[in-house]
ZASESE-627935 format. One record per residue: residue number from 1; residue in three letters; x, y, z of N, C-alpha, C, O, CB in turn. Coordinates in nm, 3 decimals. Glycine has a CB too. Example, Ala and Ser with C-alpha at 12.3 -4.5 7.8 and 13.67 -1.06 7.14 Angstrom:
<sites>
     k     r      n.xx      n.yy      n.zz     ca.xx     ca.yy     ca.zz      c.xx      c.yy      c.zz      o.xx      o.yy      o.zz     cb.xx     cb.yy     cb.zz
     1   ALA     1.319    -0.569     0.780     1.230    -0.450     0.780     1.320    -0.330     0.780     1.424    -0.332     0.846     1.131    -0.447     0.905
     2   SER     1.285    -0.225     0.708     1.367    -0.106     0.714     1.290     0.003     0.787     1.341     0.114     0.804     1.408    -0.060     0.572
</sites>
This chain:
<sites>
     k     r      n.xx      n.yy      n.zz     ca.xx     ca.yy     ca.zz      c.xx      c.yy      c.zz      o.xx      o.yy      o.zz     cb.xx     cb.yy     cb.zz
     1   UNK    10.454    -0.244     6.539    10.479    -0.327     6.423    10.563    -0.246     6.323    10.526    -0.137     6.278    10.344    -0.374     6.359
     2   UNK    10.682    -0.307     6.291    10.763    -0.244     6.217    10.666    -0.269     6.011    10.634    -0.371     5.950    10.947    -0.334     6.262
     3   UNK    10.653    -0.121     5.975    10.645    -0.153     5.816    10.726    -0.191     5.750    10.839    -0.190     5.798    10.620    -0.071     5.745
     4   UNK    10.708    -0.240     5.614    10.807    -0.322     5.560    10.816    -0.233     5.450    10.703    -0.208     5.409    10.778    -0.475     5.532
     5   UNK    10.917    -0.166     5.376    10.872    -0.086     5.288    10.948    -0.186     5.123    11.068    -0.173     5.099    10.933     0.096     5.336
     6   UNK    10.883    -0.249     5.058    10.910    -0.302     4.915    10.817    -0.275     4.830    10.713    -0.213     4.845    10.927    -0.437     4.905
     7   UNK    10.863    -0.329     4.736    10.774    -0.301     4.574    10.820    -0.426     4.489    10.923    -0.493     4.501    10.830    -0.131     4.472
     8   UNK    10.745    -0.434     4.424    10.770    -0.496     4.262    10.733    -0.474     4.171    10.624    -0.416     4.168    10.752    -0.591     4.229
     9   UNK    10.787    -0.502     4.070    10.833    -0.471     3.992    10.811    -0.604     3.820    10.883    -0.703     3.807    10.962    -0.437     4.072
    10   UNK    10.715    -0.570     3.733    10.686    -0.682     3.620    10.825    -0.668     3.554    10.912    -0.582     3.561    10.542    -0.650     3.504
    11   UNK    10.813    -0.810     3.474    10.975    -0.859     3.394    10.860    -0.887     3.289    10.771    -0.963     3.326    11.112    -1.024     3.465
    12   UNK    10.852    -0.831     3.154    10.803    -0.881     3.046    10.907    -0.930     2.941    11.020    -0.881     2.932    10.719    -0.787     2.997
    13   UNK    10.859    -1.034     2.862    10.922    -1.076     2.784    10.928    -0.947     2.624    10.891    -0.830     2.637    10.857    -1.226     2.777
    14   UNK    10.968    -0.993     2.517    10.989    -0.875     2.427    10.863    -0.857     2.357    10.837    -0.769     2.275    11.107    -0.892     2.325
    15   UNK    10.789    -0.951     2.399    10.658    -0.943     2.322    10.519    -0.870     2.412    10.408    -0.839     2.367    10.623    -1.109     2.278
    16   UNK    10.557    -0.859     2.519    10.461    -0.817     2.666    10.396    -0.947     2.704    10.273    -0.953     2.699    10.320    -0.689     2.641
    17   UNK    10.471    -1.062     2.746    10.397    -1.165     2.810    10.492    -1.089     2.909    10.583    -1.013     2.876    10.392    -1.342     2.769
    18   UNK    10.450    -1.126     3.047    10.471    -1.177     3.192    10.587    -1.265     3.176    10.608    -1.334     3.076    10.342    -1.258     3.259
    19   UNK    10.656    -1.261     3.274    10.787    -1.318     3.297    10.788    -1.349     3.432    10.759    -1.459     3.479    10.901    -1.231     3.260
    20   UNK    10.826    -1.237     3.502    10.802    -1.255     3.647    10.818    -1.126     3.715    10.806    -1.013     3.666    10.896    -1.357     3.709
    21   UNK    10.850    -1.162     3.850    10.831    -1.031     3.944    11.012    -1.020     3.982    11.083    -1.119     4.003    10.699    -1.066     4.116
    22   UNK    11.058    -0.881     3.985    11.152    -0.819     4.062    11.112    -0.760     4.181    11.005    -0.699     4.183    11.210    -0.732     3.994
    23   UNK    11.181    -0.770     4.281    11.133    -0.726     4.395    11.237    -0.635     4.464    11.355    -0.669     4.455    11.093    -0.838     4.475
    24   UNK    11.206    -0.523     4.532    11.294    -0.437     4.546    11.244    -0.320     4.618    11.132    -0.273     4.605    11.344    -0.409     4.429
    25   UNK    11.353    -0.271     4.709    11.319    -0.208     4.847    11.418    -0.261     4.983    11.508    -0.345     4.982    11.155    -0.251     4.879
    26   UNK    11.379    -0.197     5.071    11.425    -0.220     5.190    11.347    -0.430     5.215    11.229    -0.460     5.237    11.351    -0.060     5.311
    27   UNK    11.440    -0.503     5.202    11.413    -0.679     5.188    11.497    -0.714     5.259    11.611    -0.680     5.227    11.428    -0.764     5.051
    28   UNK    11.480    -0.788     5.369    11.589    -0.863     5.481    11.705    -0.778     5.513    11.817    -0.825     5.494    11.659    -1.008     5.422
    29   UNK    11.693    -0.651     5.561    11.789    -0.560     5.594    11.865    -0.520     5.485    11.967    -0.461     5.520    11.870    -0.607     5.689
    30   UNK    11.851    -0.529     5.370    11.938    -0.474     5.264    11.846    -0.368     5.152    11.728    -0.344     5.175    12.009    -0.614     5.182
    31   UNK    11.901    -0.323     5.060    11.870    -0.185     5.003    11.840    -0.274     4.837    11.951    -0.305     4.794    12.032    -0.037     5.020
    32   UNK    11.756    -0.309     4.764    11.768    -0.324     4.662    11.676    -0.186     4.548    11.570    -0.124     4.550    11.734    -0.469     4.664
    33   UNK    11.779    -0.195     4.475    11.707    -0.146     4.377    11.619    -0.199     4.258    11.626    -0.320     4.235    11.779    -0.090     4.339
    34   UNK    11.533    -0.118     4.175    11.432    -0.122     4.095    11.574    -0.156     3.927    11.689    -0.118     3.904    11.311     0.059     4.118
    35   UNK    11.460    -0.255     3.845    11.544    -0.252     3.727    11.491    -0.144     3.623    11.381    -0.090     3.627    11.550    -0.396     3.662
    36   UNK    11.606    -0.121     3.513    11.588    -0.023     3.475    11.484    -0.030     3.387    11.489    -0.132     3.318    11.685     0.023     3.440
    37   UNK    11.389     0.046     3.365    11.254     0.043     3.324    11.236     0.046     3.177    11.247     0.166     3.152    11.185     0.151     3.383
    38   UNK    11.215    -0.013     3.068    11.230    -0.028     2.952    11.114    -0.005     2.877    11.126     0.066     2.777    11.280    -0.136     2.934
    39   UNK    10.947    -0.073     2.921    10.877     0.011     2.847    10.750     0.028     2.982    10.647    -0.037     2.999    10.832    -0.061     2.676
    40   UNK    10.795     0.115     3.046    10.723     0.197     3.130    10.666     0.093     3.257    10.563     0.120     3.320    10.602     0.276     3.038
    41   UNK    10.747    -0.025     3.282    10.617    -0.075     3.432    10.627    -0.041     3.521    10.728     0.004     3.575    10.593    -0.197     3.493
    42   UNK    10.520    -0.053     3.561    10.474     0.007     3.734    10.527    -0.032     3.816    10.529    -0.156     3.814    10.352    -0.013     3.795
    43   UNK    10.583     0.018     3.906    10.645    -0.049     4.009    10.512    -0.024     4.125    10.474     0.089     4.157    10.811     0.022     4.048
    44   UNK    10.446    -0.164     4.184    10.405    -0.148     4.279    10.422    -0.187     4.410    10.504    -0.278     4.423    10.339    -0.160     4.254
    45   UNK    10.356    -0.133     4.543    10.417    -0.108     4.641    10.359    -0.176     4.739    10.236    -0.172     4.739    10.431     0.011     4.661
    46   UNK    10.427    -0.254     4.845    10.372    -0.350     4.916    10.267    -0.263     5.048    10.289    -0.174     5.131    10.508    -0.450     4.972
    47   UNK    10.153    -0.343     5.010    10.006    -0.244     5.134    10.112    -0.279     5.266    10.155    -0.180     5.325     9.763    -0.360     5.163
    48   UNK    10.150    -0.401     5.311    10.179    -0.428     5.431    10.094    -0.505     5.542    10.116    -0.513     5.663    10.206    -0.325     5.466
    49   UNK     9.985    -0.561     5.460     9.886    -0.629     5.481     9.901    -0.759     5.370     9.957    -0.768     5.261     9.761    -0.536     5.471
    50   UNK     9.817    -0.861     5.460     9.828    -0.976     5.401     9.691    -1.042     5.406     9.606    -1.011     5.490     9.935    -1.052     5.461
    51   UNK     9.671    -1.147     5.301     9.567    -1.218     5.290     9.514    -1.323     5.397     9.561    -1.349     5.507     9.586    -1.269     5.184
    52   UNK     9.403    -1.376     5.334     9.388    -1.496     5.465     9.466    -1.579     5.438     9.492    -1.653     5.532     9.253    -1.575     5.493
    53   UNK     9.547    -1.613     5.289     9.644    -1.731     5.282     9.821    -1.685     5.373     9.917    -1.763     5.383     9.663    -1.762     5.081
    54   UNK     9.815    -1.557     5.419     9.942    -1.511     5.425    10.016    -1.483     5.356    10.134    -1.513     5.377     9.995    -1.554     5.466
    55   UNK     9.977    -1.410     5.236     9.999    -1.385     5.106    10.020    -1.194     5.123     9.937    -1.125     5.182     9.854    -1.456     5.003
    56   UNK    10.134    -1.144     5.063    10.130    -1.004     5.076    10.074    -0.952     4.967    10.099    -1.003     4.858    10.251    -0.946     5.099
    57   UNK     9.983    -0.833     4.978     9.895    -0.763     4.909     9.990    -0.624     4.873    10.057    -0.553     4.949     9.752    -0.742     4.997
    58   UNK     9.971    -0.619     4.754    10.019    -0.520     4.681     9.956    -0.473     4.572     9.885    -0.553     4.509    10.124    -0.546     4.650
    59   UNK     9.971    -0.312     4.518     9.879    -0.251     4.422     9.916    -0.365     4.321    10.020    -0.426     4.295     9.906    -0.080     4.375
    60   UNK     9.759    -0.368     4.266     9.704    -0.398     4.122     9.656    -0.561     4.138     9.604    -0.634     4.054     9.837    -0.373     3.988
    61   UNK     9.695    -0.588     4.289     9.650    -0.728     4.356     9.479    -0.766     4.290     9.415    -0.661     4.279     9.647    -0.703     4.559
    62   UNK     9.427    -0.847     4.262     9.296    -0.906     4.226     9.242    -0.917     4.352     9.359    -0.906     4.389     9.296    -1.042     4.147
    63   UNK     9.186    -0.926     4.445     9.131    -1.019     4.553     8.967    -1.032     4.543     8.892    -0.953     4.485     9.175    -0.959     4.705
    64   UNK     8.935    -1.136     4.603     8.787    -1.172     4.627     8.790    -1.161     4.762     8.868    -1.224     4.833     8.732    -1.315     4.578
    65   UNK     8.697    -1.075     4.805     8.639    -1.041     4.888     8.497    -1.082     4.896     8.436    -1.007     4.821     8.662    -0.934     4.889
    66   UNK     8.401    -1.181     4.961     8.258    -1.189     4.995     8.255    -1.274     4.867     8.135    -1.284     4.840     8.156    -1.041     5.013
    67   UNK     8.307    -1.321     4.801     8.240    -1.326     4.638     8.196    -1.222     4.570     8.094    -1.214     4.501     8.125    -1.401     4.625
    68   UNK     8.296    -1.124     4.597     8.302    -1.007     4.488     8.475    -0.991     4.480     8.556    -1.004     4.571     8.208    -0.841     4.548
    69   UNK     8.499    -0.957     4.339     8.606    -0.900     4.269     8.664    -0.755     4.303     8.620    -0.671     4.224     8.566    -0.901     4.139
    70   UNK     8.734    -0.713     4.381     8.851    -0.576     4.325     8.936    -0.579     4.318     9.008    -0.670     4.360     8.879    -0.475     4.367
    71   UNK     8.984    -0.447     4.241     9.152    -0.444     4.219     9.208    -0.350     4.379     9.135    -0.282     4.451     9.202    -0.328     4.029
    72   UNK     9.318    -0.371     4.393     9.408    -0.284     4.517     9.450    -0.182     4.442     9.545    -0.183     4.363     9.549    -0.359     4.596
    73   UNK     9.380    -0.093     4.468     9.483     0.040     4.460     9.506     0.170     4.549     9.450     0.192     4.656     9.454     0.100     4.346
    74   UNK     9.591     0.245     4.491     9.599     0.334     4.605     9.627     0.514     4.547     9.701     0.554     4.456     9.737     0.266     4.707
    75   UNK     9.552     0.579     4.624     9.541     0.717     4.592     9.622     0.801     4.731     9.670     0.748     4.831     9.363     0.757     4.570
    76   UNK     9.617     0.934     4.699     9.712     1.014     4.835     9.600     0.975     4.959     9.648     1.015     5.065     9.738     1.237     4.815
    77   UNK     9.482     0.918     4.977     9.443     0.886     5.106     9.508     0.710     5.140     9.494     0.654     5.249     9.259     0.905     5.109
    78   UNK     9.549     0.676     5.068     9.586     0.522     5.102     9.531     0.435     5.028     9.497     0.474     4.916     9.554     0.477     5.229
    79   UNK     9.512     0.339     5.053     9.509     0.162     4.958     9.388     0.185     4.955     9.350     0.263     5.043     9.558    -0.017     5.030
    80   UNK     9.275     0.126     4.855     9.154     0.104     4.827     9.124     0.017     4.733     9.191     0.010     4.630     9.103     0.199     4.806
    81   UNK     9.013    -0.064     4.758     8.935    -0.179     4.682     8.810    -0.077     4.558     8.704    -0.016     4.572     8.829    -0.298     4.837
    82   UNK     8.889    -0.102     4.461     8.775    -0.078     4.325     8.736    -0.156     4.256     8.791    -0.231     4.175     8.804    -0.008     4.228
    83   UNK     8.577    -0.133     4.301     8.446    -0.183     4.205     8.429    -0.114     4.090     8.468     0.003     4.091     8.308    -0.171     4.270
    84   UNK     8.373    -0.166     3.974     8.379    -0.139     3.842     8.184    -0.108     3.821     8.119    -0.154     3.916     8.467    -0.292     3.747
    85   UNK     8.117    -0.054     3.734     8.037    -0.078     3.664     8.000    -0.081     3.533     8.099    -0.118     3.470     7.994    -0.044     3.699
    86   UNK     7.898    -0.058     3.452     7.894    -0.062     3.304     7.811     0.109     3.299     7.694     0.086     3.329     7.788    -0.228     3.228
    87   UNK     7.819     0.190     3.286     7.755     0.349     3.233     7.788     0.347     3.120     7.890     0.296     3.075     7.805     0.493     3.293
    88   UNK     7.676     0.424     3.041     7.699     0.439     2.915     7.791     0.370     2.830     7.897     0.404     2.779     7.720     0.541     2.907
    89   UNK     7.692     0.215     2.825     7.843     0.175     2.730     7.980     0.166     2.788     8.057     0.125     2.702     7.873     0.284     2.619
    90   UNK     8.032     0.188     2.891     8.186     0.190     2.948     8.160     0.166     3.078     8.063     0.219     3.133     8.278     0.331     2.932
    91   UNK     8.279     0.046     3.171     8.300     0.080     3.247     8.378     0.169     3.262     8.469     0.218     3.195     8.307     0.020     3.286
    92   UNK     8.312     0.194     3.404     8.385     0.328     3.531     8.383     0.261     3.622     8.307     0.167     3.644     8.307     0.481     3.581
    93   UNK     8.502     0.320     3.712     8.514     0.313     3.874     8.376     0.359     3.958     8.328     0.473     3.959     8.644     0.419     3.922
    94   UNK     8.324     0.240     4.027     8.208     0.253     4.082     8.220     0.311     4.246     8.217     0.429     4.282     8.143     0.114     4.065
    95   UNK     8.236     0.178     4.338     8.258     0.167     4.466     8.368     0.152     4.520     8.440     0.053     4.511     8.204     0.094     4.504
    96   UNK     8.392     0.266     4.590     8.592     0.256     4.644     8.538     0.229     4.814     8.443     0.287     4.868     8.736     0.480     4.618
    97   UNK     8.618     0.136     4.870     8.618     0.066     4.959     8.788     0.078     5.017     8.883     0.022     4.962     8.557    -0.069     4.909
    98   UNK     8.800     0.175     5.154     8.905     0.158     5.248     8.971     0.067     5.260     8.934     0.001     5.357     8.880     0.168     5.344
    99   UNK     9.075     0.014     5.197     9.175    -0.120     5.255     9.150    -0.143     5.394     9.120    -0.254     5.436     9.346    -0.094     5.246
   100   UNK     9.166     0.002     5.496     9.205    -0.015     5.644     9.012    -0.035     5.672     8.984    -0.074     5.785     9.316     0.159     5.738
   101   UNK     8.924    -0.016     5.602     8.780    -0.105     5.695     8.769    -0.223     5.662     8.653    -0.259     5.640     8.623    -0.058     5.672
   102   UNK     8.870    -0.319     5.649     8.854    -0.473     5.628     9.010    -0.523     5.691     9.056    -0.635     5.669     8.823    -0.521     5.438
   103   UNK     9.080    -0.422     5.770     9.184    -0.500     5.800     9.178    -0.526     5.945     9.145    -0.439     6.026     9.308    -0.442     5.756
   104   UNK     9.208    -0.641     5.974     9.224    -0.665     6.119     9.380    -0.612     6.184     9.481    -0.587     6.119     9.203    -0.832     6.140
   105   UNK     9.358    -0.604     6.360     9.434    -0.587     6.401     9.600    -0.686     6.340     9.700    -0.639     6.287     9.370    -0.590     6.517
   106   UNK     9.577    -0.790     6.365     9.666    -0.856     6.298     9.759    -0.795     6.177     9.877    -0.820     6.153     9.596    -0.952     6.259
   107   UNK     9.684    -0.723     6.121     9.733    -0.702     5.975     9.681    -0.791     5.832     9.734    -0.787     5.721     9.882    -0.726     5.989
   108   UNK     9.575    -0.864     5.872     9.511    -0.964     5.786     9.389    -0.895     5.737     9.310    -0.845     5.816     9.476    -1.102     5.861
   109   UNK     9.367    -0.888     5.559     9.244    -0.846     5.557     9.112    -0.930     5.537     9.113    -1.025     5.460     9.252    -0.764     5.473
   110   UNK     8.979    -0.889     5.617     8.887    -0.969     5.678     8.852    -1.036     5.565     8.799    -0.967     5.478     8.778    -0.905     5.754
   111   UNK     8.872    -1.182     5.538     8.806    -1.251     5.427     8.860    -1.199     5.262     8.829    -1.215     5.144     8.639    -1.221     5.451
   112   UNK     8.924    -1.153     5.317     9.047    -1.170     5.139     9.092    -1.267     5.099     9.105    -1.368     5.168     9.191    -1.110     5.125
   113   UNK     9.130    -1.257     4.963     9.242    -1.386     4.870     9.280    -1.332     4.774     9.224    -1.290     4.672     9.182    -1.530     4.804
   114   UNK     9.359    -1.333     4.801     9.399    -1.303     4.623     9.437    -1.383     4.542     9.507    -1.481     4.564     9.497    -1.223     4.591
   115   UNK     9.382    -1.337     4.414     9.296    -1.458     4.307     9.410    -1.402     4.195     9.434    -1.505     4.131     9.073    -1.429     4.254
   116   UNK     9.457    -1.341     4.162     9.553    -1.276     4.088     9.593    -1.137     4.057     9.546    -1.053     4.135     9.537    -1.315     3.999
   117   UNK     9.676    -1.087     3.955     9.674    -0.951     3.947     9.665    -0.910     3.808     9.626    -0.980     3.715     9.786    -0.895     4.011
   118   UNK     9.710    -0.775     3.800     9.639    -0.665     3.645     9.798    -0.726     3.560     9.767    -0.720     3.441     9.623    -0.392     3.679
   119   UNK     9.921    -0.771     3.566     9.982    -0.794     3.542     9.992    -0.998     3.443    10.001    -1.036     3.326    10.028    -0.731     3.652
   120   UNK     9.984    -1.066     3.582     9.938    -1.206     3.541     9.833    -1.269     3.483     9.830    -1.369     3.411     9.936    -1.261     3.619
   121   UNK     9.723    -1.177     3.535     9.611    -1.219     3.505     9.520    -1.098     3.391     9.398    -1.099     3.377     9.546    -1.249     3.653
   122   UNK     9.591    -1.026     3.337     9.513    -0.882     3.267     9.294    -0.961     3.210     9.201    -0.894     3.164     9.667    -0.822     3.038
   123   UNK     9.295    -1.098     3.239     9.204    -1.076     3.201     9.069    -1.089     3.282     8.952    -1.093     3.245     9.219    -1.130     3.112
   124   UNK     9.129    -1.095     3.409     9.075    -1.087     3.505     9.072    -0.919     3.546     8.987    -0.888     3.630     9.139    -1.185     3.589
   125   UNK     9.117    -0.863     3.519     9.086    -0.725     3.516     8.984    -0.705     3.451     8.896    -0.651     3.519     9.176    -0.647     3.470
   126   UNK     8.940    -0.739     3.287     8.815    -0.740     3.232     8.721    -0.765     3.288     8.625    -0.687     3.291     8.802    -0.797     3.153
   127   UNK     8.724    -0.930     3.374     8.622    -0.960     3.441     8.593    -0.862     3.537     8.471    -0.849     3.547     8.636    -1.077     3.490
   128   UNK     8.663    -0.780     3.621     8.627    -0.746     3.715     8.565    -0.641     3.714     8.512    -0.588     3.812     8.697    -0.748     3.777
   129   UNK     8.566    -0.571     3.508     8.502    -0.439     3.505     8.381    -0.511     3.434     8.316    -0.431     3.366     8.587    -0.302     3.422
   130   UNK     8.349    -0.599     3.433     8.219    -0.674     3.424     8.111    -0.690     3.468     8.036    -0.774     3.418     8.223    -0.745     3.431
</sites>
């Protein structure tokens, strides 16, 4: 299976609403580049895995899993699902969960969706440290 290597990239308006997504990387045999970055966004990077809708998963992705909430992210071991809790007054990063122990051969991860992201949805990020 050939990887696909892209990213995207948030378009905020001047006020920090959401606009939309740039996308950029190696895309249908051609080379695109990233826009020039104005007040610091993330460019995130496609897992290469997809949902049960056939939906591509990428850092800062929302998904429900089981009827539970995490965010996608990824550290130098690879992609991971973070659970949140409440300690002292604050959430913290609780339960980190392997992207690759829920992905099927296919490339589909087992009983995913993604419900939104830290970008579109920032307040679903709250919820999820809830």
């Amino acid at each position: 299976m050939k990887r696909e290597i892209k990213f995207r990239q948030p378009i905020y308006q001047k006020y920090g609403k959401f606009i939309r997504w740039h996308y950029c990387g190696f895309i249908d045999g051609d080379f695109i580049l990233p826009l020039p970055s104005i007040d610091g966004e993330e460019i995130q990077q496609y897992t290469g895995l997809k949902d049960i809708k056939d939906s591509n998963i990428y850092e800062g992705d929302i998904i429900m899993h089981f009827n539970r909430l995490y965010e996608v992210k990824m550290n130098f071991n690879g992609y991971y699902l973070q659970r949140y809790k409440l300690w002292r007054g604050k959430f913290k990063p609780a339960s980190q969960y392997s992207l690759s122990l829920f992905t099927k051969p296919n490339g589909k991860v087992e009983e995913a969706e993604i419900v939104g992201n830290i970008h579109q949805n920032p307040e679903m990020l709250e919820r999820l440290k809830s």
